[in-house]
DRENFI-451462 format. One record per residue (C-alpha): chain; x, y, z; residue number from 1. Coordinates in Angstrom, 2 decimals. Layout:
// DRENFI-451462
+----+---------+---------+---------+-----+
: ch :      px :      py :      pz :   i :
+----+---------+---------+---------+-----+
:  A :       X :       Y :       Z : NUM :
...
+----+---------+---------+---------+-----+
// end
This chain:
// DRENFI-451462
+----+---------+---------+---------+-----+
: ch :      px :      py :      pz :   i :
+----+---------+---------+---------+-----+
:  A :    9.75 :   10.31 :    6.45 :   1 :
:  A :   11.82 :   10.29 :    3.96 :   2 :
:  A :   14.25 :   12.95 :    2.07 :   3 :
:  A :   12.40 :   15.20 :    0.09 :   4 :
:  A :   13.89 :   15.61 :   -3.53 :   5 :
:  A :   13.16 :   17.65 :   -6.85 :   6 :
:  A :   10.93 :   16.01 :   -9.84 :   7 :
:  A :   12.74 :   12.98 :  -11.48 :   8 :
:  A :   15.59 :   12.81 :   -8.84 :   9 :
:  A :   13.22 :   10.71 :   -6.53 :  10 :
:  A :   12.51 :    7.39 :   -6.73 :  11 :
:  A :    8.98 :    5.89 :   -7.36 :  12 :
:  A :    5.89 :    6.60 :   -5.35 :  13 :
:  A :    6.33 :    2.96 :   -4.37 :  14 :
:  A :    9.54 :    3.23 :   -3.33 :  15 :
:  A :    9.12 :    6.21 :   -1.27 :  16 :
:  A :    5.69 :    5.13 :    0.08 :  17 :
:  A :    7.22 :    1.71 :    1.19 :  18 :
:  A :   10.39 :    3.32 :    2.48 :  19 :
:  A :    8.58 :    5.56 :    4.69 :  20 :
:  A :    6.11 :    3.13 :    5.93 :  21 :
:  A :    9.18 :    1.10 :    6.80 :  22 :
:  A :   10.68 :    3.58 :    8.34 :  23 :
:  A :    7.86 :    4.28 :   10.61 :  24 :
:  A :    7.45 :    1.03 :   11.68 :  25 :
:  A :   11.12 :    0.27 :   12.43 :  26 :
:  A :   10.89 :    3.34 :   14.66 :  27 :
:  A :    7.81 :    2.09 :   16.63 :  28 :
:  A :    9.41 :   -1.29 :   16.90 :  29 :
:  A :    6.57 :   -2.76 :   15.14 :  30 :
:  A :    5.37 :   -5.35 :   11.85 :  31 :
:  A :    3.45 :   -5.09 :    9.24 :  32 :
:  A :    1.33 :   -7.88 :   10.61 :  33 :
:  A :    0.69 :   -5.64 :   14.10 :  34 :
:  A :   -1.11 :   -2.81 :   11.75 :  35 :
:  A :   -5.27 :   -3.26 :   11.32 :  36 :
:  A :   -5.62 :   -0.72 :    8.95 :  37 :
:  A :   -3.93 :    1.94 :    6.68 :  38 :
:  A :   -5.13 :    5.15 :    5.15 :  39 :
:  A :   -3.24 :    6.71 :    2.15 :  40 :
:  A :   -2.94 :    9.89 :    0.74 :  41 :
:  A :   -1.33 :   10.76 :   -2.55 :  42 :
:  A :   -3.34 :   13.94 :   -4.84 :  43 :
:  A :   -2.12 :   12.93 :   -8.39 :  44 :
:  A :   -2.14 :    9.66 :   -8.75 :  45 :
:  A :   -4.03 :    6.48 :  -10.27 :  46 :
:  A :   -7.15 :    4.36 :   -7.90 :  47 :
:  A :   -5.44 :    2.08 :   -5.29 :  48 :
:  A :   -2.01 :    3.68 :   -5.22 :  49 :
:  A :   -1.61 :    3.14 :   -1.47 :  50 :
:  A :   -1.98 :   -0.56 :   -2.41 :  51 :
:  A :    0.87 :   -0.74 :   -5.02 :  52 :
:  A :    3.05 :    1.07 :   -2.11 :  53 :
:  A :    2.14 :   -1.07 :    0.78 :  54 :
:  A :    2.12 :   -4.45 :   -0.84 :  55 :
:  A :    5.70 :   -4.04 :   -1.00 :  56 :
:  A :    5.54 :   -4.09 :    2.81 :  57 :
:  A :    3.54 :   -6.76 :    2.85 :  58 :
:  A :    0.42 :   -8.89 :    2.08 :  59 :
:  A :   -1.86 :   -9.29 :    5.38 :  60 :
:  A :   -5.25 :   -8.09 :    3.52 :  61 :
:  A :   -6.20 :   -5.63 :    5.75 :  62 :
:  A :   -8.47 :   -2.64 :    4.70 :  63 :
:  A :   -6.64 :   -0.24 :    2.87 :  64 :
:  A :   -8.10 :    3.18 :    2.12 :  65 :
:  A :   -6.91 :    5.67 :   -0.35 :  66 :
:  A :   -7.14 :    9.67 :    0.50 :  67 :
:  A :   -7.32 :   12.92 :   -1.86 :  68 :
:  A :   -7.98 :   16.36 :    0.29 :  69 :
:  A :   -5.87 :   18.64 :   -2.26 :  70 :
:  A :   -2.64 :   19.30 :    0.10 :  71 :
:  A :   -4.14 :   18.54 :    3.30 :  72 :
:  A :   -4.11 :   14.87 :    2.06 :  73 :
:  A :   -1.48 :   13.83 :    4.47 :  74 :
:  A :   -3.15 :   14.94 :    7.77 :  75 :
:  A :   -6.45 :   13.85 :    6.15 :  76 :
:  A :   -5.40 :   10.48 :    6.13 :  77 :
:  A :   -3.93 :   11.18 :    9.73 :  78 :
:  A :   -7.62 :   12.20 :   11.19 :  79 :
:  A :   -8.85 :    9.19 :    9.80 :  80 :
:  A :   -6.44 :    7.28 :   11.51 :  81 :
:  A :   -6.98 :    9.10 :   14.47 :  82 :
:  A :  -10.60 :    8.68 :   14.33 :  83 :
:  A :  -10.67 :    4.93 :   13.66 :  84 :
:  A :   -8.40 :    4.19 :   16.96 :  85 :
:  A :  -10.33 :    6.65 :   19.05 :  86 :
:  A :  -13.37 :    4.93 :   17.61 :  87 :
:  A :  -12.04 :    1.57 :   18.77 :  88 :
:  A :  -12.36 :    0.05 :   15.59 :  89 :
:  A :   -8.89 :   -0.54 :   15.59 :  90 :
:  A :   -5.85 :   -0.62 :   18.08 :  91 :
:  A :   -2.87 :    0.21 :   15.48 :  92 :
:  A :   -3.35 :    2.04 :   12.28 :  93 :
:  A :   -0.88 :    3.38 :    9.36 :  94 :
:  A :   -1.62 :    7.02 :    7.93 :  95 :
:  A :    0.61 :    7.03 :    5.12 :  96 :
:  A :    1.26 :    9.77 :    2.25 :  97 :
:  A :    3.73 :   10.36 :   -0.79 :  98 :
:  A :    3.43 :   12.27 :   -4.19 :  99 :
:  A :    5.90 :   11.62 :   -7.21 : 100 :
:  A :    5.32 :   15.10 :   -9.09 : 101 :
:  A :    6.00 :   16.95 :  -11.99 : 102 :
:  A :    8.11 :   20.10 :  -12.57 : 103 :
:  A :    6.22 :   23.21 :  -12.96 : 104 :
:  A :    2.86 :   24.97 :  -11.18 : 105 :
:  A :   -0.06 :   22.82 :  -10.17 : 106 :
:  A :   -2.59 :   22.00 :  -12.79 : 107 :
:  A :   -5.94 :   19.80 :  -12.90 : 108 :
:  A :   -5.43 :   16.79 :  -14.08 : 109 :
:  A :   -8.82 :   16.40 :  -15.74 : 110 :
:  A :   -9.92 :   19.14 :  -18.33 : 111 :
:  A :  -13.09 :   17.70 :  -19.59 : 112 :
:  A :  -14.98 :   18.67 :  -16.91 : 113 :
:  A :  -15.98 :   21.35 :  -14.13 : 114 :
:  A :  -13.13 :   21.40 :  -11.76 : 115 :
:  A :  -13.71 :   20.93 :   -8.30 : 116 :
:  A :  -12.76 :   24.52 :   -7.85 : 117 :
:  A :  -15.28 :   26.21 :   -9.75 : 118 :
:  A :  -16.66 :   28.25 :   -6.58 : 119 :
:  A :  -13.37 :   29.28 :   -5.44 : 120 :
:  A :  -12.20 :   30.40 :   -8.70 : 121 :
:  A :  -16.06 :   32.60 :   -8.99 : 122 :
:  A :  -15.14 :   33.99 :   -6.02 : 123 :
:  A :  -11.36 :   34.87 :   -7.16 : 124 :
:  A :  -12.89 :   37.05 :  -10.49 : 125 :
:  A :  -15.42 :   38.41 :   -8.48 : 126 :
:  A :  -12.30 :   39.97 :   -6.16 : 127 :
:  A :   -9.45 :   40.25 :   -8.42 : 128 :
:  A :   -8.46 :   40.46 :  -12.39 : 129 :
:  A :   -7.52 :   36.69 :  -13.99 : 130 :
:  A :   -4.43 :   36.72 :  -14.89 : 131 :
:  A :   -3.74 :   34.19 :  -17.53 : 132 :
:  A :    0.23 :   34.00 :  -16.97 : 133 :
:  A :    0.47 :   34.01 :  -13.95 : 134 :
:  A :    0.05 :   30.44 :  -12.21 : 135 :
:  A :   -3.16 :   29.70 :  -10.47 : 136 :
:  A :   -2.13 :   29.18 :   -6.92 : 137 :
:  A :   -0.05 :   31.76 :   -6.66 : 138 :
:  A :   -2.96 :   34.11 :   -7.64 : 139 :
:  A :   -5.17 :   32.86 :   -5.25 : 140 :
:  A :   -2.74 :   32.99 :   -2.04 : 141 :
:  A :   -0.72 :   36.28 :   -3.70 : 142 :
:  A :   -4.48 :   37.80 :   -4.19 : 143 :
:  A :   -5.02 :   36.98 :   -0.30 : 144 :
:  A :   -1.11 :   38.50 :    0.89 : 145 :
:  A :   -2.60 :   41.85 :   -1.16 : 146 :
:  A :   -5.99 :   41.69 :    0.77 : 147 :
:  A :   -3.72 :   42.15 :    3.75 : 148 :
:  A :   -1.54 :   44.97 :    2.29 : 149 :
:  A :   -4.78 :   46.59 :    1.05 : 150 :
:  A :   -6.65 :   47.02 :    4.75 : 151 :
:  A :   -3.33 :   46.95 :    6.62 : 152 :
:  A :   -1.26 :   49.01 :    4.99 : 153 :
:  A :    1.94 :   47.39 :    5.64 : 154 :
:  A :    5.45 :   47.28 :    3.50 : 155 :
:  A :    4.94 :   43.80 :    1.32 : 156 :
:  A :    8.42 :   43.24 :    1.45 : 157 :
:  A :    7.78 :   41.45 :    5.05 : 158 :
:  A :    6.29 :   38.40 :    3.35 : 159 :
:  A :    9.58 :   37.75 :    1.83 : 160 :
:  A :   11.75 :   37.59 :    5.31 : 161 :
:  A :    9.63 :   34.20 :    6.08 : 162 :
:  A :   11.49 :   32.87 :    2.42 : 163 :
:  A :   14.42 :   34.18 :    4.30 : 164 :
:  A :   13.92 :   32.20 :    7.65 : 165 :
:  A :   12.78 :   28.94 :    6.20 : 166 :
:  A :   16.23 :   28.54 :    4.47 : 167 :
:  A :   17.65 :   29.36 :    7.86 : 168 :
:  A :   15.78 :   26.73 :    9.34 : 169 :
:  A :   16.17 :   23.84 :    6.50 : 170 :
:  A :   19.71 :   24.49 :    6.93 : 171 :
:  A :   20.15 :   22.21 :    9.79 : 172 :
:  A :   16.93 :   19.47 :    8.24 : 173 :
:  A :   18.56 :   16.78 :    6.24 : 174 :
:  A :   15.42 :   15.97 :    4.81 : 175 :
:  A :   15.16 :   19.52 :    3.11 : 176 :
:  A :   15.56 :   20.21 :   -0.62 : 177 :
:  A :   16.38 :   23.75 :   -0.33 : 178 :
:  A :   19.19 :   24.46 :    2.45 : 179 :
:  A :   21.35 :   26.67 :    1.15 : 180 :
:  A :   20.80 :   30.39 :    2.79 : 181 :
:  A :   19.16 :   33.27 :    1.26 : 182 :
:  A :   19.18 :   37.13 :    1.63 : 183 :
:  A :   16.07 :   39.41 :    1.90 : 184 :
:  A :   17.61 :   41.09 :   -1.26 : 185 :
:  A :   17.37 :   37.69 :   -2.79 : 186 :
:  A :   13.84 :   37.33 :   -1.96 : 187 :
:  A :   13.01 :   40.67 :   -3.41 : 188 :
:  A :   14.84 :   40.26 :   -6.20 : 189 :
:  A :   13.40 :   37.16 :   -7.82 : 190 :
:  A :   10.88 :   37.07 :  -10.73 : 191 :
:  A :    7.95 :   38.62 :   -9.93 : 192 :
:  A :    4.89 :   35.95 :   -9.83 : 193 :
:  A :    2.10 :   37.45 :   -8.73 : 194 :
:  A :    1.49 :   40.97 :   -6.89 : 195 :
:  A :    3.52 :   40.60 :   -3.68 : 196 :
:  A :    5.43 :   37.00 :   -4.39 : 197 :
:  A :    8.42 :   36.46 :   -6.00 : 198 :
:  A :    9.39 :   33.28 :   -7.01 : 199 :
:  A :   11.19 :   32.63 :   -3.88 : 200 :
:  A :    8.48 :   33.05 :   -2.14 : 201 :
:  A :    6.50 :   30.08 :   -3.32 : 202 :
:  A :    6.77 :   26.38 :   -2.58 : 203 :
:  A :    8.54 :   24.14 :   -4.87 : 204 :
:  A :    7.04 :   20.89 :   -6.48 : 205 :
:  A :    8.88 :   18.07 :   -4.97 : 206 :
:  A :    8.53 :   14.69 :   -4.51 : 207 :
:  A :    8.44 :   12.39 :   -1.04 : 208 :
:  A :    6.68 :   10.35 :    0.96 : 209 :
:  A :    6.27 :   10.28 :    5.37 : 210 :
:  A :    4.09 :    8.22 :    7.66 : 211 :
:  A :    2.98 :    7.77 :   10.95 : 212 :
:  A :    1.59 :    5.11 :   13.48 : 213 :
:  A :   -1.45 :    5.51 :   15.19 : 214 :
:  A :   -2.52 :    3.24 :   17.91 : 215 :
:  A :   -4.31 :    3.13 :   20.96 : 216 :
:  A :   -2.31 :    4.09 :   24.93 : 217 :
:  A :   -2.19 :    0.56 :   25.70 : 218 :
:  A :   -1.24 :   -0.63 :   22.80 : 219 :
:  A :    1.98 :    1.83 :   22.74 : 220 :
:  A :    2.59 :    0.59 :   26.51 : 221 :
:  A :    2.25 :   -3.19 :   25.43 : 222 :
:  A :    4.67 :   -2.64 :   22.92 : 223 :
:  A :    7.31 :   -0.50 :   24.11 : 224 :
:  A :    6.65 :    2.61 :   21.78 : 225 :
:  A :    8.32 :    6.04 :   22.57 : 226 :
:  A :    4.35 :    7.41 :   21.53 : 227 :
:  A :    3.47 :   11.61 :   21.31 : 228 :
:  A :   -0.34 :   11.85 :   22.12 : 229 :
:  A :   -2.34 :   13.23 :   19.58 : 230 :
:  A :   -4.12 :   15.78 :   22.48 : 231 :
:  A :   -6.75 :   17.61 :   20.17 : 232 :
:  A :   -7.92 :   17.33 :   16.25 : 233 :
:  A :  -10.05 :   19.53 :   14.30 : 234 :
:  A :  -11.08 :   19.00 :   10.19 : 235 :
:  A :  -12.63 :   21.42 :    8.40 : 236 :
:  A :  -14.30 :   22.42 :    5.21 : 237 :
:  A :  -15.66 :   25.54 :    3.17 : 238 :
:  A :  -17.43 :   28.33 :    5.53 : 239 :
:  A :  -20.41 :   30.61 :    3.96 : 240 :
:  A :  -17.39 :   33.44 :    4.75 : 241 :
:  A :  -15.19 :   31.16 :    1.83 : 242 :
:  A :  -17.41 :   32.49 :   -0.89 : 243 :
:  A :  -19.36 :   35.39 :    0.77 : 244 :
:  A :  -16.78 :   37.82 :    2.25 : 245 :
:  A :  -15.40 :   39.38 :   -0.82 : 246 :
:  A :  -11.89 :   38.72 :    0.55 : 247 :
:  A :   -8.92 :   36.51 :   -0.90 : 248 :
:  A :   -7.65 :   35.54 :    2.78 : 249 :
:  A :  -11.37 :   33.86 :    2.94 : 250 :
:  A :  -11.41 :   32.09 :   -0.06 : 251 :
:  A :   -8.00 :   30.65 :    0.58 : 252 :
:  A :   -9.35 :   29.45 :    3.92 : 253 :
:  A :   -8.44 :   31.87 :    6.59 : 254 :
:  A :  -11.91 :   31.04 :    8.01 : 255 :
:  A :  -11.75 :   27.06 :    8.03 : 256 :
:  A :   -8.44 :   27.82 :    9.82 : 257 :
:  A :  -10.12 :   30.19 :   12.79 : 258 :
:  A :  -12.71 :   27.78 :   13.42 : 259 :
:  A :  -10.76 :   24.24 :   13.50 : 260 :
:  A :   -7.53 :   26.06 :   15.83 : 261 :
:  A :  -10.56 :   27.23 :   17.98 : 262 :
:  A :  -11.74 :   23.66 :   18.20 : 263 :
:  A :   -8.80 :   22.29 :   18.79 : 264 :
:  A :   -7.74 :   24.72 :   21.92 : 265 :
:  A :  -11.30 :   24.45 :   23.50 : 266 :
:  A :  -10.96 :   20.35 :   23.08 : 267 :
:  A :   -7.26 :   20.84 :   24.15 : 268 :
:  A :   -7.48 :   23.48 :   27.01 : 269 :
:  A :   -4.43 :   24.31 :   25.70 : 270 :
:  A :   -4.37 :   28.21 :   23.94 : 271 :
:  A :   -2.50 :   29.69 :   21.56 : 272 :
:  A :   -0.18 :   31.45 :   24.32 : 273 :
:  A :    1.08 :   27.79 :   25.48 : 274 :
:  A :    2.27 :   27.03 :   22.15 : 275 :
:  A :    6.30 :   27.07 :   21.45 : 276 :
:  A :    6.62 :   25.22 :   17.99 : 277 :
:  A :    4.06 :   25.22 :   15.25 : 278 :
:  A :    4.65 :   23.45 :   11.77 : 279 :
:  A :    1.89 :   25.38 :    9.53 : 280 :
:  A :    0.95 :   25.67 :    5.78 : 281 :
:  A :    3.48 :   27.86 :    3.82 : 282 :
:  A :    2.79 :   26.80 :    0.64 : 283 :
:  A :    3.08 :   30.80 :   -0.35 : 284 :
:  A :    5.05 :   33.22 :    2.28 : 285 :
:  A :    1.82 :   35.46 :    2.09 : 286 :
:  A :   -0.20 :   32.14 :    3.79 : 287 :
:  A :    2.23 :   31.50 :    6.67 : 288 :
:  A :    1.77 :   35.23 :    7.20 : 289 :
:  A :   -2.03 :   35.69 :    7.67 : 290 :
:  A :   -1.95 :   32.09 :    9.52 : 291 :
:  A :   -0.21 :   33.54 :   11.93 : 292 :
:  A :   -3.53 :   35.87 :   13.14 : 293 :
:  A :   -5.78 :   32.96 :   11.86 : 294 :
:  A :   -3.81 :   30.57 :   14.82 : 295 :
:  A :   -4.08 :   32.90 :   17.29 : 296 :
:  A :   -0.40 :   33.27 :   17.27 : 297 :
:  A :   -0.69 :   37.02 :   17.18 : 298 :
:  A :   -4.01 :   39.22 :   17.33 : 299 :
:  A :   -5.11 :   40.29 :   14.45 : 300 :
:  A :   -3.39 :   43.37 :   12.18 : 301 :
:  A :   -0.21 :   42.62 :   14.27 : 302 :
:  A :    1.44 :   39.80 :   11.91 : 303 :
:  A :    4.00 :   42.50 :   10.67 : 304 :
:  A :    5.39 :   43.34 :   13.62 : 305 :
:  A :    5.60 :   39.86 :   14.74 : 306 :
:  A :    7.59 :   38.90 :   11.97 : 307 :
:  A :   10.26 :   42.07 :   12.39 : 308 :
:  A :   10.84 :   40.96 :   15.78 : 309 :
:  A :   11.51 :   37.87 :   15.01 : 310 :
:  A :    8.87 :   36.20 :   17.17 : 311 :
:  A :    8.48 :   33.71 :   14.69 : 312 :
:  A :   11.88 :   31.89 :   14.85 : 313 :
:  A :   14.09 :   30.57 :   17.53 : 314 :
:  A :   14.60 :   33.15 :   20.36 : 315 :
:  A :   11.24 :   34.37 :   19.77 : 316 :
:  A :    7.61 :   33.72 :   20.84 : 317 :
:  A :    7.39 :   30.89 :   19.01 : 318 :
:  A :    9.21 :   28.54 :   16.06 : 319 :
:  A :    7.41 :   28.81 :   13.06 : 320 :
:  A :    8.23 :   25.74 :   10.40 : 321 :
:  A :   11.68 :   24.74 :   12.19 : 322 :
:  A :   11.83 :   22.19 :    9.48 : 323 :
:  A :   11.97 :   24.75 :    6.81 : 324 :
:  A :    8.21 :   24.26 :    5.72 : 325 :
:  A :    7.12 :   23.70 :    2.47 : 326 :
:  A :    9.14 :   26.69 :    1.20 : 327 :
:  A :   12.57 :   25.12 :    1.77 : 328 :
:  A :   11.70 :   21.62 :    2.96 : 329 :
:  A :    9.26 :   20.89 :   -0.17 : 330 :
:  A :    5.77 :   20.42 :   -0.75 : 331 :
:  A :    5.16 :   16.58 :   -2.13 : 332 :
:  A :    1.13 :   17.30 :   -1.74 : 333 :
:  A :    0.57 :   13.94 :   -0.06 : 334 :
:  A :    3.36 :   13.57 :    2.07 : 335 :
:  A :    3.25 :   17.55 :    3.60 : 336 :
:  A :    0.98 :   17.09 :    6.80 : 337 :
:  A :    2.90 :   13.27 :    7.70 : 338 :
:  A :    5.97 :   15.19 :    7.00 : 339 :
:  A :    4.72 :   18.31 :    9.95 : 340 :
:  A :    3.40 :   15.22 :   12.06 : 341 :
:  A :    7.17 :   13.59 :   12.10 : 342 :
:  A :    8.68 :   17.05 :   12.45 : 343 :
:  A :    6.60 :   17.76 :   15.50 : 344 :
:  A :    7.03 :   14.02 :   16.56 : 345 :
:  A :   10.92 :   14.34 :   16.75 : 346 :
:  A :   10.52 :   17.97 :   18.55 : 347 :
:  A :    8.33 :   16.69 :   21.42 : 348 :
:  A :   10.96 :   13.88 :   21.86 : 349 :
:  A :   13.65 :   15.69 :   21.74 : 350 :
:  A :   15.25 :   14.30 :   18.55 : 351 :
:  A :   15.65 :   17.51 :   16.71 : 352 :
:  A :   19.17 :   17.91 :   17.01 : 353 :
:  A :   20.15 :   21.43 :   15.92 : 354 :
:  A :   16.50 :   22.22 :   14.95 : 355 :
:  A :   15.00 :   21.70 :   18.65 : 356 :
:  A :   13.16 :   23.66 :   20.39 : 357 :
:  A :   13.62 :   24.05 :   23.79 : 358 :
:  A :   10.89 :   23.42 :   26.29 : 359 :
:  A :    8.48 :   22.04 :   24.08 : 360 :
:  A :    5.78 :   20.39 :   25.58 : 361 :
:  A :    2.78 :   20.83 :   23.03 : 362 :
:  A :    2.75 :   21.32 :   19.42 : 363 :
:  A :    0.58 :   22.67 :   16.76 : 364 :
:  A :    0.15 :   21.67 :   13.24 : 365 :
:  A :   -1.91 :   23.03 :   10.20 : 366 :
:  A :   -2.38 :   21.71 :    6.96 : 367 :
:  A :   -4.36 :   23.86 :    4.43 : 368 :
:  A :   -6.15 :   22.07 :    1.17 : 369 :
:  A :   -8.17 :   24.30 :   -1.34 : 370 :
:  A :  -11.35 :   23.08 :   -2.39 : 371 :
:  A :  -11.26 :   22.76 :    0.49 : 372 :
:  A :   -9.81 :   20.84 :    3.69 : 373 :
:  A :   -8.01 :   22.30 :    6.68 : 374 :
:  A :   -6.66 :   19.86 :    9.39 : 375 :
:  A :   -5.02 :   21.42 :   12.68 : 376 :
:  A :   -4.01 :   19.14 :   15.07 : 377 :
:  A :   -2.17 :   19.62 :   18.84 : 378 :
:  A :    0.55 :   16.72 :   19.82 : 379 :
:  A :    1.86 :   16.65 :   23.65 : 380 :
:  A :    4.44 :   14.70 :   25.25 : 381 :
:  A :    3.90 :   11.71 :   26.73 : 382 :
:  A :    4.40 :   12.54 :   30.49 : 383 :
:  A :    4.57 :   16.45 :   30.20 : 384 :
+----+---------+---------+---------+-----+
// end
């Protein structure tokens, strides 16, 4: 990957999107010319952006597919990837994915017609009030930290010791926009956004780009590569539960998240338990929260007491976001689950430096899209 950076202190989507392809194939010791395909994900952007990016790598004609899966784009274009080399369609395959934003909240890009989230946001008024100043996302994932508070009946200033801890851990992640540390008073004290989240509690637009290559066992052999398997994948959309439940934690996809971690353990035989570093979606603090319970990282109802005793960060159960997640590290909607893939990547190697976890053998990741898309997907070392 590359560094992340605020709006208009990147560089282009084409420079970032060739700079990290470059970068990924430098690292696997590999051309342009050895790569049969390439998916690319990017949310707001023009048709065939993943061509403008990679032509600047090079001009072999191979198939080049552009992704969109809201901000599970990145590991999107990663299952695809996956799927075509497991498929045997193709021995070597780019997932690439970069976003060049704009300062500011989210907002559709098209207003002349029904947006793709028109169920999710029937479901949101059937729960909660609108509120019209308040931006969009942060309703839906603040609404879903509240759902918690409501049945739980827990002190909402938890949520913001996660803003805490993801500064502490993009301290020592060069490739973070947000390093500098941050009290819990901090937290707390920032502009209110929406009922439990301060400001500092949500994820920053920023721009960036990160890739990854996918190829077949023998392929890595023939060619040297220091490979991480991908050991177990799961995508999933929109459950009945999304729409049904009467619950902001299901319409911001607590469900899709249940179901594809359960896939991914039974096709892994790996569980929960065995896990020691997890990159997951924290595009709000109240998300990584209740994705703790949805993983299986803690039962359910027990997320606040996981988080007091630290069992979330190093010296606990297990490292939540050691790269600072999106909160600290930056959310460039493409790029985020190619960005957790090389996070993970350098982990299982051992190339962390002062972010590694000891004794990691497997690793989880979970990428969370509304509209909706969530990928989780289990890496182990090669040997382990």
């Amino acid at each position: 990957m590359v560094p992340f950076a605020k709006p208009r202190e990147s560089g282009t989507y084409i420079d970032m999107g060739e700079r990290a392809a470059r970068v990924a194939l430098a690292d696997a010791g590999l051309d342009y010319t050895d790569v049969a395909q390439a998916y690319v994900g990017y949310v707001y952007g023009d048709s065939t952006s993943g061509q403008a990016a990679l032509y600047g790598v090079g001009l072999t004609g191979i198939p080049i597919i552009n992704v969109n899966n809201n901000c599970s784009t990145g590991s999107s274009a990663l299952f695809l990837a996956r799927q075509a080399v497991a498929a045997g369609v193709a021995d070597c395959v780019l997932a690439l994915g970069f976003e060049q934003m704009t300062p500011g909240a989210l907002a559709d890009a098209f207003t002349d017609r029904v947006p793709p989230l028109f169920r999710h946001a029937k479901a949101q008024r059937e729960i909660q009030e609108w509120d019209e100043s308040a931006p969009p996302a942060a309703q839906y994932f603040g609404g879903a930290g509240q759902d918690y508070v409501d049945q739980y009946g827990i002190d909402p200033a938890v949520f913001a010791r996660i803003s805490v801890k993801a500064r502490r851990h993009a301290a020592n992640n060069p490739y973070a926009v947000f390093r500098d540390p941050i009290t819990l008073d901090d937290v707390l004290q920032s502009p209110v956004v929406y009922g439990p989240l301060t400001r500092l509690q949500c994820c920053p637009p920023t721009c960036g780009a990160a890739a990854a290559i996918v190829c077949t066992p023998e392929f890595a052999r023939a060619h040297g590569c220091d490979g991480v398997r991908i050991k177990a994948q799961s995508l999933v959309t929109d459950l009945p539960s999304t729409f049904e439940a009467g619950d902001m934690r299901q319409v911001v996809g607590y469900d899709m998240t249940v179901k594809a971690a359960t896939e991914v353990y039974e096709a892994a035989g790996v569980g929960p338990e065995d896990i020691r570093v997890v990159e997951l979606h924290d595009c709000f603090t109240t998300n990584e929260f209740i994705t703790y319970e949805a993983l299986g990282l803690t039962p359910e109802g027990t997320a606040e007491k996981f988080v007091l005793d630290g069992e979330n960060t190093y010296g606990g159960r297990v490292v939540t976001n050691p790269s600072g997640g999106l909160l600290s590290k930056g959310h460039p909607l493409g790029a985020t689950g190619l960005a957790q893939c090389a996070e993970l990547v350098w982990q299982l190697r051992g190339h962390a430096d002062a972010r590694q976890v000891d004794g990691a053998t497997v690793a989880l990741q979970h990428n969370l899209g509304l509209g909706g898309a969530c990928v989780v997907t289990m890496y182990e070392k090669v040997g382990a």
